[in-house]
C-alpha positions in Angstrom: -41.7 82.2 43.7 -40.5 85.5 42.0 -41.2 87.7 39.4 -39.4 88.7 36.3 -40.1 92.1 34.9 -38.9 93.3 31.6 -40.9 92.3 28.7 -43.5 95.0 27.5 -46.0 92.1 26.0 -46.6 88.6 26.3 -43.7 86.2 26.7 -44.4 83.2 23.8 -41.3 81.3 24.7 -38.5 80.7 27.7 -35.3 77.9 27.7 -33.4 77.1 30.4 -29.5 77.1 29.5 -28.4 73.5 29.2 -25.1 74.5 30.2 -25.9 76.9 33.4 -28.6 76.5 36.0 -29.1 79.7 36.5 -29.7 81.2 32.9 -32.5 81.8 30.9 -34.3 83.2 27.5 -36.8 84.9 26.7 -38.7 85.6 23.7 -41.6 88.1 23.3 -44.3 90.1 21.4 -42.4 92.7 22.4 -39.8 91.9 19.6 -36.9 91.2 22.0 -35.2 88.4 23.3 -33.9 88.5 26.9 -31.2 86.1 28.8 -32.3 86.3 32.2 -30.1 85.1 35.4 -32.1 83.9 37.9 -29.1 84.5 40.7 -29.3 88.1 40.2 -33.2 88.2 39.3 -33.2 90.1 36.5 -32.2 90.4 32.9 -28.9 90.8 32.3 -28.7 90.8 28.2 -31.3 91.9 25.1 -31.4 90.9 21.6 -33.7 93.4 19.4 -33.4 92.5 16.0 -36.3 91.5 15.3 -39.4 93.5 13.8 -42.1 91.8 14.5 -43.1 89.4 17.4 -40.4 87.1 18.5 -42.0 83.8 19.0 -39.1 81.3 19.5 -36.1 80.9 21.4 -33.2 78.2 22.3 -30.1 77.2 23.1 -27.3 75.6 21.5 -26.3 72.0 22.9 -23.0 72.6 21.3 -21.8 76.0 21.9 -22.1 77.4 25.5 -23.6 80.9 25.2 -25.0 80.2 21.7 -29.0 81.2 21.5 -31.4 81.1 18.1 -34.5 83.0 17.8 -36.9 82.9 15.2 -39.8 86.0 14.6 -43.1 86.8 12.9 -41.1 89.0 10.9 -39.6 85.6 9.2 -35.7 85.9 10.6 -33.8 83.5 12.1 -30.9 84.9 14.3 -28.2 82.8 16.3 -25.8 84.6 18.1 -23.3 84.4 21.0 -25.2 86.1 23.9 -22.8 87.2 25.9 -20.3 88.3 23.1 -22.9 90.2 20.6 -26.2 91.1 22.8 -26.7 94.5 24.7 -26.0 94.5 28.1 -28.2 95.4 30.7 
């Protein structure tokens, strides 16, 4: 078992990436979304558009890299992780 730090509040959500064993998200109170990758033990990607908490998170079936959050602060975002998040 390990331990992944990042988050400054509660984690509300986390999806494994249907197209990669070793990824996954993250959303939190905190008001980010993080892709995590389990190989490398740590988060490797952050999403912080929202402005309030960020409740929701999942992947696409149909587009590899795709990942849709939803927030208290009533937006929806979907985005290409890798192409459009900050890197960590």
């Amino acid at each position: 078992m390990s331990t992944l730090s990042g988050h400054g509040l509660a984690v509300r959500k986390i999806a494994s990436c249907p197209h990669s064993g070793n990824l996954l998200a993250s959303a939190s109170y905190d008001m980010s979304v993080r892709i995590w990758d389990l190989d490398l033990g740590r988060a490797v990607a952050i999403w912080d558009g929202h402005t309030e908490f960020a409740y929701g998170v999942d992947w696409s079936l149909f587009g590899e890299g795709w990942v849709g959050s939803v927030g208290w602060d009533g937006r929806v975002f979907v985005g290409d992780w890798a192409r459009e998040w900050r890197k960590v």
